[in-house]
C-alpha distance (Angstrom), angle and dihedral (degrees) to the residues before:
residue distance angle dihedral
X1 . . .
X2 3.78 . .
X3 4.02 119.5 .
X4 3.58 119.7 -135.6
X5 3.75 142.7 -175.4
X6 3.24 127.3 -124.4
X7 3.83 106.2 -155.6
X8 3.87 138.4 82.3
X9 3.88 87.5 -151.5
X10 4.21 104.5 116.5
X11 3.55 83.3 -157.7
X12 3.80 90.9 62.7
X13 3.61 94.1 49.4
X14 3.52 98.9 44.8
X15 4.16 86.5 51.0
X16 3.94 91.6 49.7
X17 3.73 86.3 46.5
X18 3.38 83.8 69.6
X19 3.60 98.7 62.4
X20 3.24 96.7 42.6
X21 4.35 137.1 -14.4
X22 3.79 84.2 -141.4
X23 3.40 106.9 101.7
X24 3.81 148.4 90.9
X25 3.88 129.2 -138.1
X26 3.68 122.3 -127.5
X27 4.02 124.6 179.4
X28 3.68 115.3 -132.8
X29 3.78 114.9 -133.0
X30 4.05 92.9 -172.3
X31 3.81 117.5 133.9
X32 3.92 102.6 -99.0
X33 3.83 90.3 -155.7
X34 3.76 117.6 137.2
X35 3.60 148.4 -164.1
X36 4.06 104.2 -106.2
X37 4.03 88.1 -151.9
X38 4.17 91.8 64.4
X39 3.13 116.7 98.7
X40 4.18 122.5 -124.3
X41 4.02 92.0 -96.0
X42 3.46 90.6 54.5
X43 3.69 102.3 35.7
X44 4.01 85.1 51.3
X45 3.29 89.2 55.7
X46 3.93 104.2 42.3
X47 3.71 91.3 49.7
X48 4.06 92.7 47.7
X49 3.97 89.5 50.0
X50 3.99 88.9 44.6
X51 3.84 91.1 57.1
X52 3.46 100.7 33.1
X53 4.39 87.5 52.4
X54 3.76 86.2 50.1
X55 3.92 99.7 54.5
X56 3.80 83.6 35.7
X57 4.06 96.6 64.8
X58 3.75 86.2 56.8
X59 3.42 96.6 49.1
X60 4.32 108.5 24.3
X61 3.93 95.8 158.7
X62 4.02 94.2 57.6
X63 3.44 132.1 66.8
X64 4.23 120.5 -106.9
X65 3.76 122.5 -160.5
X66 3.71 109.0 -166.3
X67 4.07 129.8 179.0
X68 3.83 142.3 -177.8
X69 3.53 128.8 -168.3
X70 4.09 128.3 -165.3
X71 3.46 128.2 171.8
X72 4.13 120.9 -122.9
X73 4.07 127.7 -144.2
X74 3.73 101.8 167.5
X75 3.05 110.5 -54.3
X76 3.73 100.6 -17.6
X77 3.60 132.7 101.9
X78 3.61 111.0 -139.9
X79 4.18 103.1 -159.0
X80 3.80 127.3 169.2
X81 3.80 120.4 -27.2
X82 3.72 108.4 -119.7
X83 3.28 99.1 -170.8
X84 4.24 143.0 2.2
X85 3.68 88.2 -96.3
X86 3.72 94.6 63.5
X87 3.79 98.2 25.8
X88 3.97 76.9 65.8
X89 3.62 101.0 45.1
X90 3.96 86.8 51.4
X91 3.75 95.0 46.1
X92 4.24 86.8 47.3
X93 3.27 93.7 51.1
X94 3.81 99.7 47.2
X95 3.63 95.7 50.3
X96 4.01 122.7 120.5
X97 4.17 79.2 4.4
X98 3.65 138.2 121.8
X99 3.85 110.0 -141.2
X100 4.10 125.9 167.8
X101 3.53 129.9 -116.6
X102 3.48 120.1 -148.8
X103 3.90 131.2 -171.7
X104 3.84 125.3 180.0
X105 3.65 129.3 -161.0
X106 3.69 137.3 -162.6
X107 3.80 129.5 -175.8
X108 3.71 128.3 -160.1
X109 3.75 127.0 -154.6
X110 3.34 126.8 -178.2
X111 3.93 84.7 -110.9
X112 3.92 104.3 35.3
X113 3.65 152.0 4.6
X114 3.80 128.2 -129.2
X115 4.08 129.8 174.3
X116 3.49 138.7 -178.5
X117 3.42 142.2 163.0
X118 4.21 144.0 -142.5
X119 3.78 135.6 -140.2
X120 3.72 119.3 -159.1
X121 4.14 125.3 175.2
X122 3.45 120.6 -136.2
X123 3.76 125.8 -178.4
X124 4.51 126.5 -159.8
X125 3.44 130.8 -146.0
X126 3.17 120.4 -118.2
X127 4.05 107.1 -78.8
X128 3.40 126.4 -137.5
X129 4.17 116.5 -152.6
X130 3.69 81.9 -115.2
X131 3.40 98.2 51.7
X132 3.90 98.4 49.6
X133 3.72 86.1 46.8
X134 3.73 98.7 50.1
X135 4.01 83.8 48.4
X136 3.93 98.5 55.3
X137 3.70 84.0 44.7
X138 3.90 86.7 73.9
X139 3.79 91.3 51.6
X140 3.13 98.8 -130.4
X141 4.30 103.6 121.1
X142 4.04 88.6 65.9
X143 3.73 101.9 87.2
X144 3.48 99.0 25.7
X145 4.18 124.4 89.6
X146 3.80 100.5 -113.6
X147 3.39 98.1 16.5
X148 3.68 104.6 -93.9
X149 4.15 136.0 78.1
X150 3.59 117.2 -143.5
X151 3.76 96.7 -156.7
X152 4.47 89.7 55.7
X153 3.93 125.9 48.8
X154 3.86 82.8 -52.2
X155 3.94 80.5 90.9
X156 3.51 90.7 81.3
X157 3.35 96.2 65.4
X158 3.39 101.5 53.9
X159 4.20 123.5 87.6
X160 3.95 99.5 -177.1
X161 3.83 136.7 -4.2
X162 4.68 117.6 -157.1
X163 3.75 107.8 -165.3
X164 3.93 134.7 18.2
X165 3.72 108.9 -11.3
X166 4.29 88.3 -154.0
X167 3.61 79.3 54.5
X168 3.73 87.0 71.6
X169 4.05 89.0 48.8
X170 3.14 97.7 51.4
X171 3.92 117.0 -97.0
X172 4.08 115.9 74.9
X173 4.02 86.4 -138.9
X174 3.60 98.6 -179.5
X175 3.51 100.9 51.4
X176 3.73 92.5 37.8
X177 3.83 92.4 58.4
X178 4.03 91.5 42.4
X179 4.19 81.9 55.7
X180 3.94 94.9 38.0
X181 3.81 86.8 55.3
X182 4.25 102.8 39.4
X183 3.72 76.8 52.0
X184 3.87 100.3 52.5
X185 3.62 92.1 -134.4
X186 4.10 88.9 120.1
């Protein structure tokens, strides 16, 4: 029984390779779509169970560990800039704010299914217009939910984190190791 990833995110991958250098990657090709009346835990956890079923058709005798991470000011999900425009209009609006990050993770075993999910805090400086621009200059916002990574210049922007800092990048490691292991999957 082999375990796999189901995520293209090298963040994810180097996180799990933490836990353990065992693993393979596999890109889910599930339809991401959501309902816009769930709320982040639940969306979190619908879209990790989505990709993690659709690796897990392929491959029903191993084990998949899938995630998904958005970021929360609110009531509004903040996903993936797709362009300057709205990487600006997320980084604006987060500024001098505390927001949550959630990410929520679902294994599959041949035998079972388990999911959970993590909440971390994360409070901006105050951002000047020069600032957020000179930040989406380095590119970084575009592939990141709420247009910023905490682990790349994104630090810079950030004044004080409450919870699970690999929350905020995208794979609860901690937590996900504590579960791999009660589980005897690692």
């Amino acid at each position: 029984m082999a375990l796999i990833l189901a995520s293209a995110s090298p963040r994810r991958k180097e996180l799990l390779g933490y836990i353990t250098k065992d693993f393979t990657v596999r890109v889910s090709d599930a339809d991401e779509t959501t309902d816009p009346c769930m709320d982040a835990k639940d969306t979190v956890l619908h879209l990790a169970k989505i990709k993690g079923e659709a690796v897990h058709k392929d491959y029903p005798e191993d084990t998949v560990i899938s995630a998904d991470t958005v970021v929360v000011l609110g009531n509004n999900i903040l996903g993936k800039p797709h362009s300057e425009e709205e990487a600006f209009s997320m980084l604006r609006s987060l500024s001098g704010r505390t927001h949550e990050v959630y990410t929520g993770v679902y294994i599959i075993t041949p035998d079972e299914t388990s999911c959970f999910y993590e909440e971390t805090q994360v409070k901006f400086c105050e951002l000047s217009d020069d600032d957020i621009r000179k930040y989406i200059a380095t590119g970084e916002p575009f592939d990141k939910a709420g247009a910023y990574g905490i682990q790349g210049k994104g630090c810079t922007l950030i004044s004080s984190i409450s919870g699970d800092y690999y929350n905020v990048m995208g794979l609860p490691a901690a937590k996900l190791n504590r579960t791999l292991k009660d589980k005897h999957i690692i």
